[in-house]
N, C-alpha and C positions, 0 to 999 in steps of 0.2 A: 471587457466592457460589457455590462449588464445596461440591460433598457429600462425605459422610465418606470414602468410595473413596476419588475420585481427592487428596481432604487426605491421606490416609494414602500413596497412592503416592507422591508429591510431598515428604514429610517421607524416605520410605527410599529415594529417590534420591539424598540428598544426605546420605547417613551416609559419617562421613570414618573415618582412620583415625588416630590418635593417636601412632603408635608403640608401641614394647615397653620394659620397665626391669626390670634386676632388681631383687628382693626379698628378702630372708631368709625362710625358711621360717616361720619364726613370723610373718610377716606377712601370710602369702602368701594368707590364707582369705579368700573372696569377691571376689579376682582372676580376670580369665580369662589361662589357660594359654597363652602363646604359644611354646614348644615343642615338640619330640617327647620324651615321657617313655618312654625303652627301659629293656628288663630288666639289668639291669648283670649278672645273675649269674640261674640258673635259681628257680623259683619254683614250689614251694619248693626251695631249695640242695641238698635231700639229703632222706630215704628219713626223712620225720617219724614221731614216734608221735602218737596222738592222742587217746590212751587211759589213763591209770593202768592199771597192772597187771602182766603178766608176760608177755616175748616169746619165743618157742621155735620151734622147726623141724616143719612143721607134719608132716611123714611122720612123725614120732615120734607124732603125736596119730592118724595116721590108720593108725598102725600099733597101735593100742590103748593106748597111753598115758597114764594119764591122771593119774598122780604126777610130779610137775618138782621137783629140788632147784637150790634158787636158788645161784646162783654170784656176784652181786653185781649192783649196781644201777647201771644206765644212766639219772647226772641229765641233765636238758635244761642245754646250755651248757658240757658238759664233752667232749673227744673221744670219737672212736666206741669201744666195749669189741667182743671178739669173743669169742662163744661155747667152751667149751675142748671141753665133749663134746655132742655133739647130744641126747643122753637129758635133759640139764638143761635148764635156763631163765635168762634175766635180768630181774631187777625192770625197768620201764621207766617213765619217768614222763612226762606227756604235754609237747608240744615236742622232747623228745631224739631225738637221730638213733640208726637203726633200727641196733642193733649187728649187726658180720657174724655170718654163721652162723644166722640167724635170720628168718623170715619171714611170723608173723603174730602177732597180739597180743592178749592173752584179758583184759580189764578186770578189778580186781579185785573186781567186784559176783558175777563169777562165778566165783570161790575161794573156797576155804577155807587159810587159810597159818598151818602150825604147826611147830615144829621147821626153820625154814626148808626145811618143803616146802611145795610150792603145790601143792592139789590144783582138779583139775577139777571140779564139783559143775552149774554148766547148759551146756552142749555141744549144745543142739539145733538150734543155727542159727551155731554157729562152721562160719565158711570161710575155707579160705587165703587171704592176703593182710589181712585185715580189721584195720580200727584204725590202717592206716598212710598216710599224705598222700605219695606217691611224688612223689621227684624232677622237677621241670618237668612236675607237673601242669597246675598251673595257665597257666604261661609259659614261654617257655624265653629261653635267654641272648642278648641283643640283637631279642628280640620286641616289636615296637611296644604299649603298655601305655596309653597318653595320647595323644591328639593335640591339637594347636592351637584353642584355638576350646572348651574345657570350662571351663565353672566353677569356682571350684578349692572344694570342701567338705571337709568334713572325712574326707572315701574318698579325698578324689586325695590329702589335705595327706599322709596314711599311706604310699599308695603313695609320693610324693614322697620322704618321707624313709624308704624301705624302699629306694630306690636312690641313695640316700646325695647327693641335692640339698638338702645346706644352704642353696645361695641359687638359685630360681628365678624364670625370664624370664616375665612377664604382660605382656598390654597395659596400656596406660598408658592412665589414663581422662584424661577431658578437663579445662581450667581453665576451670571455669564461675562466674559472675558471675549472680547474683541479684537484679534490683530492683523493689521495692517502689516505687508512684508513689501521688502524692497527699498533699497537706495534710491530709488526713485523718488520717493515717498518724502515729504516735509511737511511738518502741522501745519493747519488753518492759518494760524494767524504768520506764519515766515513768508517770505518773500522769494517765490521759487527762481533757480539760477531756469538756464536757459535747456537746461535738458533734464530738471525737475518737475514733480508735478505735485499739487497739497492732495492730502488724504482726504478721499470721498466717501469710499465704499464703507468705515466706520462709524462715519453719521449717517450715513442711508438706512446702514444697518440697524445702527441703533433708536432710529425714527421709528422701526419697522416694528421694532421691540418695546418701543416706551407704551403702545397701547397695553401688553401684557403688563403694565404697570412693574417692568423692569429696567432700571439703570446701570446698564451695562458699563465695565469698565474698557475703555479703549487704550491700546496700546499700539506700538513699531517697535518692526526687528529688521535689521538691516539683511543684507543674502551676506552675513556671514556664520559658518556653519557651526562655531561653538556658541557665537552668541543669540542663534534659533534653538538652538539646543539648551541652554541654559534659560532662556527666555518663555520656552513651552514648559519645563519642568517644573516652574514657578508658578505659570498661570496655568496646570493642571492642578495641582495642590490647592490651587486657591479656587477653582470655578467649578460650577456643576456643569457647566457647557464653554466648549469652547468651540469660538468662532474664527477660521482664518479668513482669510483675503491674499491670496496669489500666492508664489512657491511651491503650488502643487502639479505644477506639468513636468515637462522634461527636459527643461533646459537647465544649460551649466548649472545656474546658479538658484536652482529650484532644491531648495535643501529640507522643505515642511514634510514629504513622507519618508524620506531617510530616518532625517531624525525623531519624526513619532515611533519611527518599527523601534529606535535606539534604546526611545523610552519606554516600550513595552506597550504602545499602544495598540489593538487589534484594529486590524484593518478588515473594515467589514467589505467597504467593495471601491474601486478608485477605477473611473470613467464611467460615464453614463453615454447607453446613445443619443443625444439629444443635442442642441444645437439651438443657442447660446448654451454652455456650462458642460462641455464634455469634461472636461479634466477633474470634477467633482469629486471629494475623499469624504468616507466617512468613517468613522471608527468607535472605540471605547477604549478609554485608560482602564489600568488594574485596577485604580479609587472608584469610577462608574462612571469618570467624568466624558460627558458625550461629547465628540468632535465630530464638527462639520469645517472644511475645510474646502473653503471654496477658490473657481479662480479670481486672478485680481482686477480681469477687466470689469468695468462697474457694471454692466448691463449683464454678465454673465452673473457676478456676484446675487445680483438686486432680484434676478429671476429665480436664482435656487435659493435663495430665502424665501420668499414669496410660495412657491412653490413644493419644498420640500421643508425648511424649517417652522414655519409658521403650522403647519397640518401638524409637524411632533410635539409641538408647544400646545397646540389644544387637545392632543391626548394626552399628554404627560399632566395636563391641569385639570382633567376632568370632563372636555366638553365633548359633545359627540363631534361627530365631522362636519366639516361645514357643507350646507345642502349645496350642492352639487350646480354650477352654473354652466349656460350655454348661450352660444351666439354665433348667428349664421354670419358668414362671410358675405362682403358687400361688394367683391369682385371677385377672380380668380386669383391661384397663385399658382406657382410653381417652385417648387423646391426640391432640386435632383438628391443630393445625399439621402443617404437612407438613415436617416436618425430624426426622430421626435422632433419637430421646429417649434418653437416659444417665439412665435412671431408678435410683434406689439402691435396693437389696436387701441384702436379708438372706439368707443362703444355711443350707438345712439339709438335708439327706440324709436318705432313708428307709429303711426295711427290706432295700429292694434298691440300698442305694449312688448310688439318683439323685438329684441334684443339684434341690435348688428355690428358687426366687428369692420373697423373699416382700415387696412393696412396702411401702418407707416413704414415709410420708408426712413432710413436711417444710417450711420455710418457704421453699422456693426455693431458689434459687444462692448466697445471702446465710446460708444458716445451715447454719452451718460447725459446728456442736454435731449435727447429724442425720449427717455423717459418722461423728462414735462410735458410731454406732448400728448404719452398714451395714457390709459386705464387703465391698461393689465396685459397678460400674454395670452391669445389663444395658443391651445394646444393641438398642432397638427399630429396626426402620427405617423411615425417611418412604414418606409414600405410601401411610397408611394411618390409619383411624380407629382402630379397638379391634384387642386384641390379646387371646384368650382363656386362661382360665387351662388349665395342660395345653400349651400352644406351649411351642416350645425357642427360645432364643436366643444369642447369645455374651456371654459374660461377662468385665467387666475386671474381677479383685479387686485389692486391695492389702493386704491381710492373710495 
């Protein structure tokens, strides 16, 4: 039995890489970026307004000024207009490029406009230049703007298509294969006998995974031991990741690490100290395909996916790690075993924005209804009886 460290270093050693695909732009949200996204053009292209109002030559204002007859209106989207005599003004409206001859812009909150004149009426705090978004403020032409390795949200999808990428390159997530073990086990939609139960843990799972914008294929193997055997063979050849669900502890009819050793799977490390998810397998087939093999209680499942799968999925895809969260404890606990506790919480924030973890209680690893309830797991770690309320700890959410 290895502890949660070196389980966690051990799973992000061996995050692979998938390759890259393009995408059309409308698809592209909750991919990661596998290109350089440069400025094709500066940013902004030209000398913005940003304002409603009226644009004019500001020495005319600062020569005493304060009557502008309007000469015509500068829409946004239309060529640039230019100034005919510097005593005037041009309507401006906001987006439109900053007509020549003119160089700063007075909103219309602070006019008064009649007889198409605009008059000045608050001037205490106009200064030249104001109201306008200059040219390549922000970026300029061929300036790195994106790089490899970002999420794509709905900021990059804009920028995306602000430099005219209809179809952009993301990693390619993995083909992962999901199975459910156990006679126990009956689809969703059957009508379980009295000492059945339907499959949970591979829609949890695969909820957990649709954000990697993957659709996993979900399968059941019954506990019999030619046909887990014949059933992993299958979905090794066909998956870049495979995910179990129960058969990996030690009872009779637990046949998933036999028969992976049968198929030549390596076994990288099987029990973690921790608590929900000791009985945890990981391994690699001879094709490279990654298995995680977790137990089949749902709450043990649900936490080492969260936990350990989700962190291999954002190195294997490029992103860094996710920043690191905490949250004190809103009571005491106690927890005699000596292995890592993945206790569920409830998370709520106080006056000053800190993070607090507030213990539920629940029926074990087995009730999978006390997940709607929490956030996510804090992380106790072994080696210790109580833990008081006021400590800080790491926190996995998944909400």
């Amino acid at each position: 039995m290895i502890t949660v460290k070196n389980a966690t270093s051990i799973v992000l050693d061996y995050a692979l890489d998938f390759g890259t695909k393009l995408v059309p732009l409308r698809q592209a949200a909750g991919y990661v970026l596998a290109e350089d996204l440069n400025a094709d053009r500066d940013f902004p292209p030209f000398d913005r307004v940003t304002m409603d109002g009226i644009a004019i030559r500001y020495r005319t204002f600062a020569n005493g000024e304060r009557d502008f007859l309007i000469e015509g209106t500068q829409a946004a989207g239309v060529p640039q207009m230019k100034l005919r005599n510097s005593d005037n003004c041009l309507e401006v409206m906001t987006g439109a490029i900053l007509p020549q001859g003119v160089d700063t812009v007075i909103r219309y909150e602070d006019l008064e406009i009649e007889n198409d004149i605009a008059r000045i009426v608050s001037d205490d705090d106009l200064r030249e230049g104001q109201n306008i978004h200059r040219r390549a403020h922000d970026r300029s032409q061929g300036e790195l703007i994106l790089a490899p390795g970002r999420l794509l949200s709905p900021a990059e999808i804009a920028v995306a298509a602000t430099v005219g990428k209809a179809q952009i390159r993301v990693k390619k997530p993995p083909q992962v294969t999901i199975i459910a073990t156990g006679d126990e086990i009956v689809p969703v939609e059957a009508t379980p006998l009295t000492h059945q139960i339907r499959t949970s843990n591979t829609w949890a799972i695969s909820a957990l995974l649709a954000k990697w914008k993957i659709e996993a294929t979900q399968l059941h193997l019954p506990d019999h031991q030619e046909q887990t055997l014949g059933g992993l063979r299958t979905a090794l050849n066909q998956s870049d990741v495979l995910i179990l669900s129960g058969g990996v502890s030690e009872g009779k009819f637990d046949y998933v690490p036999k028969a992976l050793t049968m198929l030549g799977v390596k076994k990288l490390f099987h029990k973690v100290q921790q608590r929900p998810g000791k009985p945890f397998w990981f391994g690699q087939a001879p094709n490279g395909t990654v298995v995680f093999a977790l137990p089949g209680n749902p709450v043990s499942a649900f936490m080492c996916t969260v936990r350990y799968l989700e962190p291999w999925l954002r190195a294997s895809l490029g992103l860094s790690p996710m920043e690191k969260k905490i949250a004190a404890l809103s009571e005491d606990v106690v927890f005699k075993p000596n292995l890592t506790y993945f206790l569920q919480v409830q998370i709520t924030t106080d006056d000053l924005g800190r993070p607090w973890a507030k213990p539920l209680a629940g029926g074990g690893s087995g009730d999978l209804a006390n997940l709607t309830e929490a956030d996510g797991f804090l992380e106790l770690p072994a080696g210790r009886e109580r833990y008081a309320a006021g400590e800080v700890f790491a926190y996995w959410g998944y909400r």
